[in-house]
C-alpha positions in Angstrom: -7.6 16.3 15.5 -4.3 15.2 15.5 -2.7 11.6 15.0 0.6 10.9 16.2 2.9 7.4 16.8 2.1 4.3 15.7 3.5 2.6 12.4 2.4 3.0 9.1 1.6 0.1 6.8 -0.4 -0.1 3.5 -0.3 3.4 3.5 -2.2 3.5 6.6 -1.8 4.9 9.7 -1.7 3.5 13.6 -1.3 5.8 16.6 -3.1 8.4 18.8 -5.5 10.5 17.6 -6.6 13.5 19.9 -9.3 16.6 19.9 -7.6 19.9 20.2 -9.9 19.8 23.1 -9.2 16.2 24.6 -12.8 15.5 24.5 -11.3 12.7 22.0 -8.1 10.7 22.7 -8.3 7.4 21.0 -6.1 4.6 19.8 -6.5 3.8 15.7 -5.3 0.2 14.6 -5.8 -1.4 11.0 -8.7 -3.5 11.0 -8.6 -7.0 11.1 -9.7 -7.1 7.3 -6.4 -5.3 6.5 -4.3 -7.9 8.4 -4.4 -5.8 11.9 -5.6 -6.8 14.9 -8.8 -4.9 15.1 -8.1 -4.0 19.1 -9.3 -0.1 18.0 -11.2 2.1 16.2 -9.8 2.5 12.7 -10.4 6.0 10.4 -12.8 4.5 8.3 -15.2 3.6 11.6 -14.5 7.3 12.7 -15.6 8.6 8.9 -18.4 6.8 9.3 -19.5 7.8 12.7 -19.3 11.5 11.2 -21.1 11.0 8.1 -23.8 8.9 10.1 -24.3 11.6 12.6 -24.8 14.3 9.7 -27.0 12.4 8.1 -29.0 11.6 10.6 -29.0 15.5 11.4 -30.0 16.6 7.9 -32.8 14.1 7.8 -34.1 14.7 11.5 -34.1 18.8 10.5 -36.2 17.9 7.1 -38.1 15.6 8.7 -39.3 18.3 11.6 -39.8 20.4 8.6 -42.4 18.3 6.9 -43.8 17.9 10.7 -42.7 14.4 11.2 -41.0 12.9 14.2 -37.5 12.1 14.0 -36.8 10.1 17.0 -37.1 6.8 15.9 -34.6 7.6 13.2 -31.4 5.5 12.3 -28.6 5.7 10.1 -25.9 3.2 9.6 -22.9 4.1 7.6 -20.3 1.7 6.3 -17.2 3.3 4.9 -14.5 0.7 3.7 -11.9 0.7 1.3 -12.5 0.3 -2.9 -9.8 1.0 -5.5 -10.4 3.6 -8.5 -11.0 2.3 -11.4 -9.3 4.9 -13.4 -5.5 4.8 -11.6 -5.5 2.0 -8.8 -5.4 4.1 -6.3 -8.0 3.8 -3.1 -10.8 5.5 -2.7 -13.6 5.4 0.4 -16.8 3.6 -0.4 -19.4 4.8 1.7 -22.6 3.2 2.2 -25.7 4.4 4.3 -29.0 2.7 5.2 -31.9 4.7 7.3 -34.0 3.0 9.2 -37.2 5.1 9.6 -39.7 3.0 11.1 -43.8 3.6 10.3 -43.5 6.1 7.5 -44.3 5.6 4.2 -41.7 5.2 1.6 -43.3 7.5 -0.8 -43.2 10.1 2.0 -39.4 9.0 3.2 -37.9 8.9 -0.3 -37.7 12.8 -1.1 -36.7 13.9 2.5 -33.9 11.4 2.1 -33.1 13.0 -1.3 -33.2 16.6 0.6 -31.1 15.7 3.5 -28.5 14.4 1.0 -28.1 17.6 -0.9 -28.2 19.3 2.6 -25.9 17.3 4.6 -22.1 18.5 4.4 -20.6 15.0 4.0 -22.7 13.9 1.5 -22.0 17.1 -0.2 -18.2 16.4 0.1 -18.5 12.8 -1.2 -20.5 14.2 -4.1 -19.1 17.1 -5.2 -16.1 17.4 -3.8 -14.4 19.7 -1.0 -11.6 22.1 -1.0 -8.4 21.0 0.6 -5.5 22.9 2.2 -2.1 21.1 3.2 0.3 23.2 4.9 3.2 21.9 6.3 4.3 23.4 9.6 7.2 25.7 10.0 
């Protein structure tokens, strides 16, 4: 992905963002909470699309493991901006709820626990993930 254009404001970023592969070409705009206009997607709406998506992929894989069927399976993410306690800076809050119609709790409570310690995003908000910046010749 790469964003390009726009203006910057908050420390945030407006623009183009595009696929290597076109398959994505969007517009991002601050949301309307953040005093934009709200007229496009914003990166917190695209994290939370991607986080949603591997979740719901983790779970659906567990949940074929234990025999279950995952197609009525939901997952809504909200990602939105908190500060950090310890130096005021911001940090992504992330929250998800599954909606897993006609199973039991006490059967959906420890495939949820498995699909977070297999999904790769909940792995990164948890524990961290490695980080390379470059800047370009």
């Amino acid at each position: 992905m790469t964003v390009s254009g726009g203006v910057a404001s908050h420390g945030r970023a407006s623009g183009r963002a595009r696929s290597s592969d076109g398959a994505l070409d969007i517009n991002l705009r601050m949301p309307a909470e953040l005093g934009g206009d709200g007229q496009a997607t914003n990166p917190e709406q695209l994290f939370a699309a991607g986080f949603a998506a591997c979740f719901h992929g983790a779970l659906s894989l567990v949940a074929r493991q234990e025999e279950l069927d995952p197609a009525a399976i939901s997952v809504e993410a909200t990602v939105a901006f908190g500060r950090d306690p310890d130096d005021g800076g911001y940090l992504l809050r992330v929250g998800l709820v599954v909606n897993w119609p006609e199973v039991d709790p006490e059967i959906a409570t420890p495939l949820l626990e498995q699909a977070d310690s297999l999904c790769p995003y909940a792995r990164m908000a948890w524990r961290g993930s490695p980080i390379t910046i470059t800047l370009a010749p």
